[in-house]
N, C-alpha and C positions, 0 to 999 in steps of 0.2 A: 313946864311939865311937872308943877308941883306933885298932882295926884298922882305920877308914878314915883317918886322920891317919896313921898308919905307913906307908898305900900313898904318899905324898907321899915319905918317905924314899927311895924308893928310887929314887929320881933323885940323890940326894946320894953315893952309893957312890961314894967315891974322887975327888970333887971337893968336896968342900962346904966349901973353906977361905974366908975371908970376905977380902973386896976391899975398898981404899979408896975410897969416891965419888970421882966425879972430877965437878965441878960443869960444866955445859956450857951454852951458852946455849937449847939445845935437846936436845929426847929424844934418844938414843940406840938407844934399840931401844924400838918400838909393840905393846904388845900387846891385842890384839884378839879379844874374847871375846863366843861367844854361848850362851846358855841355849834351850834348846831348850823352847820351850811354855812361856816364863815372863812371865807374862801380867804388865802391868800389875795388875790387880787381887791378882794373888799377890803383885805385889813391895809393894806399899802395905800387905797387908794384914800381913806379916812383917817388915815393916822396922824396926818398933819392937823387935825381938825378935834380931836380928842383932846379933853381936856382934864378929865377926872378920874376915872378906876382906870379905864385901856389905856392913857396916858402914862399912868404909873405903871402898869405893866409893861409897856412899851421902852421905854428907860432901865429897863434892866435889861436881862439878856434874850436879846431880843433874834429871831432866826426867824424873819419876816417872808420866808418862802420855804417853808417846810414842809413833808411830803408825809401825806397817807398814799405810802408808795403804792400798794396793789389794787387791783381793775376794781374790787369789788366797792364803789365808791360810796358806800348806803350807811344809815344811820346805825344798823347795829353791828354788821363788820366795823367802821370803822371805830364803834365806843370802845369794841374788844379788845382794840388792839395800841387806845391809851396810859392804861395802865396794867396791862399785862405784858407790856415788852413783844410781843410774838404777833406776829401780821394771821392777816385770816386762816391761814393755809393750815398754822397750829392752831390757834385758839377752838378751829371748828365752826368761827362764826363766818358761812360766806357769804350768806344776803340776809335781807328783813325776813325773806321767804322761802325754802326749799321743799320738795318734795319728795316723800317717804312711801313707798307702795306698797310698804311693809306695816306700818303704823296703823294698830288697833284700832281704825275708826274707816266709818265711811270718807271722811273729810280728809286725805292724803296730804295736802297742804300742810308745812310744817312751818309755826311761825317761830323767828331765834328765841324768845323770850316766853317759852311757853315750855307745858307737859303735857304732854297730848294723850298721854298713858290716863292722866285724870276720865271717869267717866263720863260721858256726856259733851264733853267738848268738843270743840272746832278750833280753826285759825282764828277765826274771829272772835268766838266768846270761849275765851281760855283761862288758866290759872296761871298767873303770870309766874316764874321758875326762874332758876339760874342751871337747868338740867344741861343744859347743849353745850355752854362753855367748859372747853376740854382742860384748862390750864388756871391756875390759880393768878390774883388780882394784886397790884402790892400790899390792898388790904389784908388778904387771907394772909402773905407772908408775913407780915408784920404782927396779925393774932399772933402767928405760929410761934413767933422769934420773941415776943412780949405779951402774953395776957393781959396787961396792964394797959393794951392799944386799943384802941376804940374806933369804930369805923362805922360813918354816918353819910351816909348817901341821898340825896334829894335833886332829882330831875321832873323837866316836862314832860317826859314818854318813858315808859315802864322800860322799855329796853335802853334808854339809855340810864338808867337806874343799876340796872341787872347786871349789865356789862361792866359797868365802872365798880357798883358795888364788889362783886363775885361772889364765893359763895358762904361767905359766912359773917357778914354785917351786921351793926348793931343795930343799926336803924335805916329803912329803905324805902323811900318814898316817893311816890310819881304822880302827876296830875291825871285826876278821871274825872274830866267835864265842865265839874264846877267846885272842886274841893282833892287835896292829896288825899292819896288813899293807899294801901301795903295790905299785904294777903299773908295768911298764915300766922298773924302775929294779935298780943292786945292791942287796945288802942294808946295813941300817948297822951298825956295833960298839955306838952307842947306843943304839937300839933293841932291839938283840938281849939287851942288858943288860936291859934293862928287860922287854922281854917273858921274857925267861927268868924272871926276877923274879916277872911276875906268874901264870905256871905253878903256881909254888910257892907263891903266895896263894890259887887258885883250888883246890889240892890241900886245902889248907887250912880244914878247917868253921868256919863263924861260929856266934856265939850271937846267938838276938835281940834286937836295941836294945829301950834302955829309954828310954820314949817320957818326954821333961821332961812337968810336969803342963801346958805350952800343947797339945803333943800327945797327953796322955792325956785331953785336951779332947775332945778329934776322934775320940776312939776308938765305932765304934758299928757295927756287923754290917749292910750293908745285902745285903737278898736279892735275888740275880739271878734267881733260879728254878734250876728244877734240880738241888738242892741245893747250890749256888757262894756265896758272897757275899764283900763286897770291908769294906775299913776294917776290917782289924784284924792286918793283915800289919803283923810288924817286922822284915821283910829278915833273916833264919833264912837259915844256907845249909850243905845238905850238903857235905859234899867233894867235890871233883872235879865240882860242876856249876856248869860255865860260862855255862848260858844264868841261873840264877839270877845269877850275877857278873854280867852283860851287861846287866841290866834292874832295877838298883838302883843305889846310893850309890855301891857300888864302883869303879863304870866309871868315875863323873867324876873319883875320885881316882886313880884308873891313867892315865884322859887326863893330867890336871892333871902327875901323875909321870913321864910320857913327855914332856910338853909344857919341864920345869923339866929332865930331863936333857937334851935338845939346846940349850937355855940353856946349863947349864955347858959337855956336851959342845964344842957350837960356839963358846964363849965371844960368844954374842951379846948385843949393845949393847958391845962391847969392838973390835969390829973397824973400821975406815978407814969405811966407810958406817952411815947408820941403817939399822937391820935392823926387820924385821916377823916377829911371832910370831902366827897366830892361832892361835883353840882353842875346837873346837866341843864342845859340854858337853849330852848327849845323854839322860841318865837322866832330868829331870826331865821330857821328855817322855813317855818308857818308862813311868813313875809314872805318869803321867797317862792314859794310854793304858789300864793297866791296870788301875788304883785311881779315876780321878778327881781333881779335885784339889782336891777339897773334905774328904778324909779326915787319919787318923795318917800314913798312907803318904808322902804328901806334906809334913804336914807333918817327919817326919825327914827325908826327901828334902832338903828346903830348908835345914834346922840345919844337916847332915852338908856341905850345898853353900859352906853360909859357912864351917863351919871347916876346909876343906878350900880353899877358897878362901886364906882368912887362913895356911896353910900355905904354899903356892904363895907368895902376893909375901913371905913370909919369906924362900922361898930366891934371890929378887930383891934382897930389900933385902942379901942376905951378900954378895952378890955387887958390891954397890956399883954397879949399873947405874942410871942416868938415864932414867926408862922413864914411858910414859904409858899409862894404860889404856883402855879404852870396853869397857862390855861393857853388851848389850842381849840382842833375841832374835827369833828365827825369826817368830815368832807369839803369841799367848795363846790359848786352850781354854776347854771349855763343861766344866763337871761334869756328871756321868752325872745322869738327870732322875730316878731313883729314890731320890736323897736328899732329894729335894723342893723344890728351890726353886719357889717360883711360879713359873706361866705354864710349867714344862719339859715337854715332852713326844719318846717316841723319833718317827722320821719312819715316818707308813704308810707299810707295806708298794706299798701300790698306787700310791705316789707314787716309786718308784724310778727308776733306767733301763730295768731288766729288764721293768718289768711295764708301766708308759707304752709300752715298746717291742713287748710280745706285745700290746697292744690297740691297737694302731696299725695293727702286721700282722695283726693280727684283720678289724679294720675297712676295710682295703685292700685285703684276700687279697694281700699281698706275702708271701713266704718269713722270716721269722723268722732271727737280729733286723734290724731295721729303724735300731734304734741302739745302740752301742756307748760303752764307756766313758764319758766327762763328757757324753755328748748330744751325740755326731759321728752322723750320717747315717752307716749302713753301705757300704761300697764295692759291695755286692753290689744294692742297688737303682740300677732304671733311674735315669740323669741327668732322665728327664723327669716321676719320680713325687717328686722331692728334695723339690721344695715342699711337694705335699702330704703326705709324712712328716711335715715341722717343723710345718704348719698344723694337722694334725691331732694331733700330739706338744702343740704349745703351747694348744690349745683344751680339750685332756685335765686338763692340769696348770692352766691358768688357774681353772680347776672347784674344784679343790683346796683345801682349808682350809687348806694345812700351807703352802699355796706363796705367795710374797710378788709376787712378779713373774719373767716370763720374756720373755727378749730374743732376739732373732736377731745374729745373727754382723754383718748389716748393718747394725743398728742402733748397736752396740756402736762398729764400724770408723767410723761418721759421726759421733760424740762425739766433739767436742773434749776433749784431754789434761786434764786440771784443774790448774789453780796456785792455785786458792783454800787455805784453810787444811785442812789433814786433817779437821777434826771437822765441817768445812762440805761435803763431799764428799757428794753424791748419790748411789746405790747407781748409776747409770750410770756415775758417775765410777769409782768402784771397779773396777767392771768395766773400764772404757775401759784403767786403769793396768798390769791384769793382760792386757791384750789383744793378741795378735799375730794379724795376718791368716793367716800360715802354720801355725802352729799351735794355734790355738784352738778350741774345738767348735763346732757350729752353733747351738747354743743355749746360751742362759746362764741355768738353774735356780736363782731364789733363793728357798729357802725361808724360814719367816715366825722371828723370833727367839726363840733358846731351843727350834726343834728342835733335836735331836742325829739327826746322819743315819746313825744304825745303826739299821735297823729293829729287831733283835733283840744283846742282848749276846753277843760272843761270847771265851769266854778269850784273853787279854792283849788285847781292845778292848772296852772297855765306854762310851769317852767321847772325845771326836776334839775336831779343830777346820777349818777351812777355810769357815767364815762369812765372808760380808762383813762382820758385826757388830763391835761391839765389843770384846766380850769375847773375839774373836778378834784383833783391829786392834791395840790398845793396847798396848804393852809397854814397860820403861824403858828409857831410855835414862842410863846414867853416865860422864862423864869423872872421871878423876884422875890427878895426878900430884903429886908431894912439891911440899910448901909452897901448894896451891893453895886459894884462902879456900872455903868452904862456901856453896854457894849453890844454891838449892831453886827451880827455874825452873819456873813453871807456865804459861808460851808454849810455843804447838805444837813439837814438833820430828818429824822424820821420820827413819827410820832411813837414808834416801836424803841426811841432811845430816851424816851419819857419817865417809864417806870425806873429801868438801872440810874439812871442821873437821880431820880428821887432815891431809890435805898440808897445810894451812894452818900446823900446830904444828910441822912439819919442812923449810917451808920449799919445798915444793915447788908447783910453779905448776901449776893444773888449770882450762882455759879452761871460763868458765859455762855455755860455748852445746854443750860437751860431753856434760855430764849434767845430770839431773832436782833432783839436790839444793843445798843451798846451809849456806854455811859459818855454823857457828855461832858468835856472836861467844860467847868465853867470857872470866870474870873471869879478870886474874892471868895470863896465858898462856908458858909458857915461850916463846913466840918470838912473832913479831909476828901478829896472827890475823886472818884474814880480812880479807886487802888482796889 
């Protein structure tokens, strides 16, 4: 897999000369990394198998089943609530998508990572913003606490950029297509380098990886109908197409290689403040999304992810910087139910929004739809027939085989917060964590475990995640840093005790009664932890 190692060089072009450590009583620069859809259950089941960057991470302090404790299981609730300390319920962030029937535009649809206030926009063609997150980043605190701090962000998806950045980064970068791209700002000479770079990789045809025999394990044709089927792609790619570059291995070695040139470029961990790197790591979702992650696909996804990894803190350790890592993830994922695990099944059709909503308006003679999106009440029904939408919305679905429980907005909003332990969380609690009165739907649809809620597969989505489940919830969480002992902790952690365990390592004070998480005491700590 030379050619994804190689995309790691090219951040090294004209800086890669190697630095003396300078031993410090504390990091120097934090960097903070998330896998996008890297479930708990995938990191355990590959970890014996890693050999290079997630190896090294895995040997430190290692919380190999960590929870993004609340329901709201999606890419940008869960980035919000990495490095803010505060589950969705503060941060404000509680899906990719909510609706606003208030919002200045015909397009009601509000996406987390957007300003809809801008002219002309949609959900879909927006100005990407950090507007919606209600609560500051450990970036922002660290500006706050040191001028001298520097905060550099580089993801596959703008929202998971926006989230991890917050709102006041140095540098903020996310992939659009075929090249990084950041809104509102000039452009950089480092970046320009590097995406020039990756033009000429992207011109460039791949041959297909050769899967080691763990992945030639996986290898197995399953049928979508159609004539489609999944498990047996090895990331092949003609030239000059960028959406195949966008949706495999490549991307997280172009992230990782943009991420390592503003490293050198900025000479960060080198300047008068601790600096913050994060880095959102987005294909292993794309893989999932499209293959499942039970197949070959995934598993090269994941090898190509460590050495590619293990490339990256190379060009950290040249650089002699003093640096700590974490890196966790968004969420964890269901595999598509046609590989057969027990008990999988797709979600009936008749259990949808769409069709709950035309037998609703069937049954009411109201005008069609009656609800939109996650189970909001349409704006277009009277204030006085609201109830009876949801009564008869929730008497439909209660019927349901597929459907586990549905709650109302009211119900939700009168649950107390949970402090109990993540694995002791009630599907009310889950919900309660994910929950904002302002933007939340009317209903809250939980279906039963091990649907998958695509009614039917359709090209690049075959298999999702946003259960309150488990195998949605659980993901690792890793600290490390040079010289720290190995220790395999099998106590809850929450990715909500991510942020306080970092200012704790740098020194910086974050009052308790501010946010949802709490500091995790770890062995060995470069600086004093959790006081």
């Amino acid at each position: 897999m030379k050619w994804i190692v190689a995309a790691l060089l090219l951040a090294a072009t004209g800086t890669g000369a190697c630095a003396k450590r300078a031993e410090s009583a504390r990091p120097r620069l934090v960097v903070a990394i998330s896998v996008d859809q890297f479930s708990a259950q995938l990191f355990n089941e590959y970890r014996p198998h890693f050999t290079a960057g997630l190896r090294r991470l895995a040997d430190g302090a290692a919380f190999p089943n960590g929870y993004q404790a609340h329901a709201a299981t999606e890419t940008c609730p869960g980035h919000s609530t990495i490095l803010t300390g505060d589950h969705p319920a503060r941060t404000g962030i509680i899906a990719n998508l909510w609706y606003d029937f208030a919002a200045p535009r015909p397009d009601k649809a509000i996406y987390c990572a957007e300003d809809e206030r801008i002219a002309g926009s949609t959900s879909l063609a927006y100005t990407v913003s950090d507007l919606h997150l209600r609560v500051p980043t450990l970036g922002d605190r660290m500006k706050k606490a040191d001028a001298a701090s520097r905060v550099v962000v580089v993801a596959g998806k703008d929202r998971a950029a926006v989230m991890m950045a917050g709102h006041h980064p140095d540098q903020r970068w996310w992939w659009k297509g075929s090249a990084f791209a950041q809104s509102g700002a000039t452009g950089s000479p480092i970046a320009d380098r590097v995406n020039a770079a990756i033009t000429r990789s992207i011109s460039t045809p791949t041959e297909a990886l050769v899967p080691p025999p763990l992945c030639a394990a996986k290898e197995k044709a399953i049928d979508l109908g159609g004539g489609r089927s999944v498990g047996t792609f090895h990331f092949q790619r003609a030239a000059g197409d960028a959406a195949a570059y966008s949706s495999g291995p490549e991307l997280d070695a172009a992230t990782l290689a943009m991420a390592a040139a503003f490293v050198q470029g900025m000479k960060l961990g080198h300047g008068k403040g601790t600096d913050l790197l994060a880095i959102g790591l987005s294909a292993t979702d794309l893989v999932g999304h499209r293959y499942g992650p039970g197949g070959v696909e995934m598993c090269l996804q994941l090898l190509s992810l460590d050495r590619d990894l293990g490339g990256f803190f190379d060009v950290l350790d040249r650089m002699g910087i003093d640096y700590a890592v974490v890196l966790t993830a968004d969420h964890g994922g269901l595999d598509l139910p046609e590989r057969g695990q027990p008990g999988a099944a797709r979600l009936d059709p008749a259990a949808t929004v769409a069709a709950i909503s035309s037998q609703v308006a069937s049954t009411l003679s109201l005008p069609s739809p009656v609800l939109v999106g996650d189970w909001y009440v349409n704006a277009t029904v009277p204030p006085a027939r609201r109830n009876e939408v949801l009564a008869t919305a929730r008497q439909l679905l209660s019927r349901h085989p597929q459907v586990e429980g549905v709650y109302t907005k009211e119900e939700i909003a009168a649950h107390a917060m949970p402090t109990s332990r993540p694995e002791d969380w009630s599907v009310l609690d889950r919900l309660r964590a994910s929950f904002d009165s302002q933007r939340s739907g009317d209903l809250a649809v939980v279906y039963k475990p091990n649907v998958t809620p695509i009614p039917k597969p359709i090209a690049g989505y075959v298999a999702t995640h946003g259960s309150v489940w488990d195998y949605d919830r659980k993901v690792p969480i890793l600290f490390w840093w040079r010289g720290i002992p190995p220790q395999d902790r099998r106590e809850s952690a929450m990715t909500v005790d991510i942020m306080p365990t970092l200012a704790s390592l740098i020194g910086l004070k974050v009052r308790q009664s501010e946010i949802d998480g709490h500091c995790l005491q770890l062995k060995a700590s470069p600086a004093s932890n959790c006081r």
